[in-house]
PQR file with spaces between the fields and no chain letter, atoms N, CA, C, O and H, PARSE charges and radii, in Angstrom:
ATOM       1  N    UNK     1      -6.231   -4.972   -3.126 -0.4000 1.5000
ATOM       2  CA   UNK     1      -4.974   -5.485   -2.589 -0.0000 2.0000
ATOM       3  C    UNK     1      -4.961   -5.495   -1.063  0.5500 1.7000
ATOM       4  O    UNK     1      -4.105   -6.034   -0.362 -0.5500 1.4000
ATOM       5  N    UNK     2      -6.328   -4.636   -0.541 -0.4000 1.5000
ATOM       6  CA   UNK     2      -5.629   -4.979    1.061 -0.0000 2.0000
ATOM       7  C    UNK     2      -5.582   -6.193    1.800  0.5500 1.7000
ATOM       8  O    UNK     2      -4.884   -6.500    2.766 -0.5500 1.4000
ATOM       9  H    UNK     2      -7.024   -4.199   -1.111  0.4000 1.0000
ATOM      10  N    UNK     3      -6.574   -6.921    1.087 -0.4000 1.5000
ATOM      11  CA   UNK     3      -6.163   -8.834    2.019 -0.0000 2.0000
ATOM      12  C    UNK     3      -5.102   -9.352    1.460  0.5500 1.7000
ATOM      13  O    UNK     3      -4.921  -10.561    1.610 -0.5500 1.4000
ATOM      14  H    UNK     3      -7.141   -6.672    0.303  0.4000 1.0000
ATOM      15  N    UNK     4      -4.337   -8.720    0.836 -0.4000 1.5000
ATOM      16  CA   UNK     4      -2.946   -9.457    0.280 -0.0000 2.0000
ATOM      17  C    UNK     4      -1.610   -8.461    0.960  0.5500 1.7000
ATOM      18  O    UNK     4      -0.634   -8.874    1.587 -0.5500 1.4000
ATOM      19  H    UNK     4      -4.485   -7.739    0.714  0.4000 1.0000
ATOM      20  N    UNK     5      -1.857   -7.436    0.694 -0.4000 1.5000
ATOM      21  CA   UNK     5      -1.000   -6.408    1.582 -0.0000 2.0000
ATOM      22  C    UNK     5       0.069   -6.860    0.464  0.5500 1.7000
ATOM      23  O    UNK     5      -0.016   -7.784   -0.345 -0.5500 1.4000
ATOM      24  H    UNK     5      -2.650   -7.101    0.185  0.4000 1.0000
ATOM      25  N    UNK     6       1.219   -5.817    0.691 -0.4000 1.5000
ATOM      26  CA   UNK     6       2.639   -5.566   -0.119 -0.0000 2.0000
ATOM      27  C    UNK     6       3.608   -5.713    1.083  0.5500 1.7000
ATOM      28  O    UNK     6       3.883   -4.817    1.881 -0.5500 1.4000
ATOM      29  H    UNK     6       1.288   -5.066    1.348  0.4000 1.0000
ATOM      30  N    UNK     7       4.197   -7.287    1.090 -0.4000 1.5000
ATOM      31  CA   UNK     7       4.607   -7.030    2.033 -0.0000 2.0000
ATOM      32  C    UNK     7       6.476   -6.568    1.615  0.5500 1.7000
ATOM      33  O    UNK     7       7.098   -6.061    2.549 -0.5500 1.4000
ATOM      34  H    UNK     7       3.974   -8.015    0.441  0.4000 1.0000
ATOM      35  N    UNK     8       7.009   -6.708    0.672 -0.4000 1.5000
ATOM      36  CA   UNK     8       8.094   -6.275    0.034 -0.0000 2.0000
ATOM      37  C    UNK     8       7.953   -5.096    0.826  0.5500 1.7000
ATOM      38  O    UNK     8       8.400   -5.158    1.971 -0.5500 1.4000
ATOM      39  H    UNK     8       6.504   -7.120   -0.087  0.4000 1.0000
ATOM      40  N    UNK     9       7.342   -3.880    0.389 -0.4000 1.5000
ATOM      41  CA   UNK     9       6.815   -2.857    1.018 -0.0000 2.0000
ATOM      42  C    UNK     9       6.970   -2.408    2.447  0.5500 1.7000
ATOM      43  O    UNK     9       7.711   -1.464    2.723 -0.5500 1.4000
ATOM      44  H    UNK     9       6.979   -3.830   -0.541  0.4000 1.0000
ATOM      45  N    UNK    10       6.287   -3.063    3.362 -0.4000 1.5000
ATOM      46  CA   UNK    10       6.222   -3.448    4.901 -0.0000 2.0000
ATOM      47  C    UNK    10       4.590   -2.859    5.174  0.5500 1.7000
ATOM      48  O    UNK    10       4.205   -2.069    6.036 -0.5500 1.4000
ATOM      49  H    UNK    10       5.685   -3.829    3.138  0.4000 1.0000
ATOM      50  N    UNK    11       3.951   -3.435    4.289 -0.4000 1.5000
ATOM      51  CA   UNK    11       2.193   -3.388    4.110 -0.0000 2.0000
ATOM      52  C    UNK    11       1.887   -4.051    4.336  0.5500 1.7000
ATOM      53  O    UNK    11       1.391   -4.675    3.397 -0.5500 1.4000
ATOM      54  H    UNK    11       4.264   -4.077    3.588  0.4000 1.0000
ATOM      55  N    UNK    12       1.766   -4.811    5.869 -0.4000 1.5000
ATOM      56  CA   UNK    12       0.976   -5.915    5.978 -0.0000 2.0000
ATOM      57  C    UNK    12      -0.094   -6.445    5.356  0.5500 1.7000
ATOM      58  O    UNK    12      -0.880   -5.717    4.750 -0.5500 1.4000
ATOM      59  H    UNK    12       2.168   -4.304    6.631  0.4000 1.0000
ATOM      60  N    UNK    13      -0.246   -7.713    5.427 -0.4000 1.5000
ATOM      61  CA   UNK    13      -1.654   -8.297    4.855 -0.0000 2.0000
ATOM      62  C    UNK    13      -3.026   -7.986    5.732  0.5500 1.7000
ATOM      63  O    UNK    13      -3.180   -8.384    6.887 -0.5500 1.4000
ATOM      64  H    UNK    13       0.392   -8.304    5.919  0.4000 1.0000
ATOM      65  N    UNK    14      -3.895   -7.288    5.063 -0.4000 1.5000
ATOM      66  CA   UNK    14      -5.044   -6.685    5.780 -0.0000 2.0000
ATOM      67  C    UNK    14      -5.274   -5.286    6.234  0.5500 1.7000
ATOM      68  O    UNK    14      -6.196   -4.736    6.837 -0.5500 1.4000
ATOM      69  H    UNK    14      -3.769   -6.965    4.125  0.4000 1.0000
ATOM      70  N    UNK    15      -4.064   -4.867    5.716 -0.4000 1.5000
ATOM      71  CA   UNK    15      -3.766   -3.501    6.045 -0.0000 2.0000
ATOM      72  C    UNK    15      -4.844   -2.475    5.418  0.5500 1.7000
ATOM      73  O    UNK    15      -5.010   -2.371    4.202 -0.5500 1.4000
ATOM      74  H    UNK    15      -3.316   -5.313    5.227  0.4000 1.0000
ATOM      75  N    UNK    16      -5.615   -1.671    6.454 -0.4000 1.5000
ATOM      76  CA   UNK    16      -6.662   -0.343    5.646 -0.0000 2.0000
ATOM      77  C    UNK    16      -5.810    0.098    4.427  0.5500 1.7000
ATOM      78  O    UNK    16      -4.594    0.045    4.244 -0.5500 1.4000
ATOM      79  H    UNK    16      -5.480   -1.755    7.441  0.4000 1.0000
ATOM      80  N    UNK    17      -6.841    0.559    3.637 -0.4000 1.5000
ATOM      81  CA   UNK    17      -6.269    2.182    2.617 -0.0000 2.0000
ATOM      82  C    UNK    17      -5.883    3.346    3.300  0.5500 1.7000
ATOM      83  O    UNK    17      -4.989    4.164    3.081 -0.5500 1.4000
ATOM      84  H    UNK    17      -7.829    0.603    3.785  0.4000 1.0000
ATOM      85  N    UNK    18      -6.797    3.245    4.229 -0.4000 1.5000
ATOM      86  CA   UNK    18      -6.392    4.392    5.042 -0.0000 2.0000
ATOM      87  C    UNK    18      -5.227    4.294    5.795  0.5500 1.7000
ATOM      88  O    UNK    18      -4.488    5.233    5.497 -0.5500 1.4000
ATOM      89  H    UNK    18      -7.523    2.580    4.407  0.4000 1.0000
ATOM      90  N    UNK    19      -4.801    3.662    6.532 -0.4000 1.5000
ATOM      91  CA   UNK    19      -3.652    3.526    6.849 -0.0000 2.0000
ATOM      92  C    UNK    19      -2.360    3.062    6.745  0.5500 1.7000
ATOM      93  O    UNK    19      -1.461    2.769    7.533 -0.5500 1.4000
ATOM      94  H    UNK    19      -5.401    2.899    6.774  0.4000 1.0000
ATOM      95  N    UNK    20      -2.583    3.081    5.083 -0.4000 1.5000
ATOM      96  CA   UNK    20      -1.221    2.802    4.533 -0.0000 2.0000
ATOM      97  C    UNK    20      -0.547    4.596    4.589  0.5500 1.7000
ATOM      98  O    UNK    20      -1.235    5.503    4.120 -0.5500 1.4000
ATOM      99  H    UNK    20      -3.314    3.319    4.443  0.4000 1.0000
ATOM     100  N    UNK    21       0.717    4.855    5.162 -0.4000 1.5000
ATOM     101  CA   UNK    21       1.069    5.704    5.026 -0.0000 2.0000
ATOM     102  C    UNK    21       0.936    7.222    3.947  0.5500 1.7000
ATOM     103  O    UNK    21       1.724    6.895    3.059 -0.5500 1.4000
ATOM     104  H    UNK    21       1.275    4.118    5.544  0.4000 1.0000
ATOM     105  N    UNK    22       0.624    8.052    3.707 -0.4000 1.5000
ATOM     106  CA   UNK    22       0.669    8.868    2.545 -0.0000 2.0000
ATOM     107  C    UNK    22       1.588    9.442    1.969  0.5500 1.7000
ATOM     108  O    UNK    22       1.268   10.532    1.494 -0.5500 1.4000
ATOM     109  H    UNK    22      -0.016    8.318    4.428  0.4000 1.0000
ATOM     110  N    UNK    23       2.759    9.087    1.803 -0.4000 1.5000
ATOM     111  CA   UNK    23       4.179    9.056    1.076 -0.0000 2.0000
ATOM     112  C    UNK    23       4.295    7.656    0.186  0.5500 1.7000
ATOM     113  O    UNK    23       5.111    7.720   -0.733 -0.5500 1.4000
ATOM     114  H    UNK    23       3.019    8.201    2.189  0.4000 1.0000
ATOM     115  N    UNK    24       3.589    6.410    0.341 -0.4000 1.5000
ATOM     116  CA   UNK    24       3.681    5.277   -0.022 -0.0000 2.0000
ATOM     117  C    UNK    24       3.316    5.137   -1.509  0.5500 1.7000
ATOM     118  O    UNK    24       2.323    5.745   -1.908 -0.5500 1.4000
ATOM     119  H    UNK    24       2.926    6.357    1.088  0.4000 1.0000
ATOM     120  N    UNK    25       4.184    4.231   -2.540 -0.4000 1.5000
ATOM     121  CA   UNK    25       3.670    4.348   -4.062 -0.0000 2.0000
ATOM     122  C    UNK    25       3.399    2.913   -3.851  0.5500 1.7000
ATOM     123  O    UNK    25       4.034    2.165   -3.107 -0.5500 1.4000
ATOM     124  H    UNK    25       4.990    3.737   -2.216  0.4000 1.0000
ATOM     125  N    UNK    26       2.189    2.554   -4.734 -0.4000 1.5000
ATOM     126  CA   UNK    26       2.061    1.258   -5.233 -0.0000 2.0000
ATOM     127  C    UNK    26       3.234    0.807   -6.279  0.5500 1.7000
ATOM     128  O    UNK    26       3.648    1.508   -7.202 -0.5500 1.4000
ATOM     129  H    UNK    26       1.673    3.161   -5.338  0.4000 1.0000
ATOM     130  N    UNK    27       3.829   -0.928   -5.838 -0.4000 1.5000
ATOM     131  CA   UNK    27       5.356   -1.048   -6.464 -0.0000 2.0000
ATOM     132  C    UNK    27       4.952   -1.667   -7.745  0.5500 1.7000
ATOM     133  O    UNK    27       5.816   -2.166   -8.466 -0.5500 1.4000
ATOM     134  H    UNK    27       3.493   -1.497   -5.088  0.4000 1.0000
ATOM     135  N    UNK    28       3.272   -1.672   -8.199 -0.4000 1.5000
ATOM     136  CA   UNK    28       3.295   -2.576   -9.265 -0.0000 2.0000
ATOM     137  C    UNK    28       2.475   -1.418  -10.166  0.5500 1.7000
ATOM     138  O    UNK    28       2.447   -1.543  -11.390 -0.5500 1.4000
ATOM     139  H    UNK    28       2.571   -1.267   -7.613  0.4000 1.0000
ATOM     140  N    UNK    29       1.905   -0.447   -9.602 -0.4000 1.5000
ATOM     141  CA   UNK    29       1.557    0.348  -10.662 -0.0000 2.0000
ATOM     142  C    UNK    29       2.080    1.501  -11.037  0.5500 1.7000
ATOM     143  O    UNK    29       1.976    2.038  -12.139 -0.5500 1.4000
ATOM     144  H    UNK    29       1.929   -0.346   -8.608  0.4000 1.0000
ATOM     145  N    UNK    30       2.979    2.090   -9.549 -0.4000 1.5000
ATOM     146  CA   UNK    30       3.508    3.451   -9.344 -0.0000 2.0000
ATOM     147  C    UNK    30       2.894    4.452   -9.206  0.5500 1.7000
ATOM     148  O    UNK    30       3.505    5.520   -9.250 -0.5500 1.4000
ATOM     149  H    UNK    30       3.063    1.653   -8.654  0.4000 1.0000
ATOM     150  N    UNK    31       1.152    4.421   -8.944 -0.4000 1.5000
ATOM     151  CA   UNK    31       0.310    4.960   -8.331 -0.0000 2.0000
ATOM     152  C    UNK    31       0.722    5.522   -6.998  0.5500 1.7000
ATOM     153  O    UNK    31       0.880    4.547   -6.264 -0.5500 1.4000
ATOM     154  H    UNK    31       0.655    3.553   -8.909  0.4000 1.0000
ATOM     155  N    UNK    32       0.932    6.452   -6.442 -0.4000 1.5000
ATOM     156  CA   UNK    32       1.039    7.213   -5.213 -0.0000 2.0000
ATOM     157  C    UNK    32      -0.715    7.432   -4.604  0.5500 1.7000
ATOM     158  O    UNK    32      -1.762    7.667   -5.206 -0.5500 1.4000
ATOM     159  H    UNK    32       0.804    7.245   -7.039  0.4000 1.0000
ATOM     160  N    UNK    33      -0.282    7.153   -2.655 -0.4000 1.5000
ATOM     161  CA   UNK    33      -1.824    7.158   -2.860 -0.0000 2.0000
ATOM     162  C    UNK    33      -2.338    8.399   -2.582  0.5500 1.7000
ATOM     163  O    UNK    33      -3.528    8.446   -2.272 -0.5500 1.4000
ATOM     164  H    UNK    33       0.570    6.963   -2.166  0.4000 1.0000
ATOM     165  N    UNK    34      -1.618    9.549   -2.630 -0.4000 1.5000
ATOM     166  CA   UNK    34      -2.326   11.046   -2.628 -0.0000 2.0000
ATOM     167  C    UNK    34      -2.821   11.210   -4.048  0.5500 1.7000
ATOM     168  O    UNK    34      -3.876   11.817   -4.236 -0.5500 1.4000
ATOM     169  H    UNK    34      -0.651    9.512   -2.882  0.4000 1.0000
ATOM     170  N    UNK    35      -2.071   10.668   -5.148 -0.4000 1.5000
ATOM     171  CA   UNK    35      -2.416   10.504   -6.240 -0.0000 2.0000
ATOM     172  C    UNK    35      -2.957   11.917   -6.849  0.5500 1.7000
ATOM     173  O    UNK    35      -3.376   11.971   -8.005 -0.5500 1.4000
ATOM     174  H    UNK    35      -1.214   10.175   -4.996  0.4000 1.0000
């Protein structure tokens, strides 16, 4: 998903894994990414 980014979210398109925040859930799986 990162060349698509979530942008609902405010995950830009292209956005690292790594720097998607670590409080952030994925809105389509509900995966958290500390997980």
């Amino acid at each position: 998903h990162e060349a698509e980014g979530w942008p609902q979210d405010g995950i830009a398109a292209g956005t690292k894994w790594e720097d998607i925040p670590d409080d952030w859930t994925c809105p389509d799986c509900g995966v958290s990414k500390v997980g």
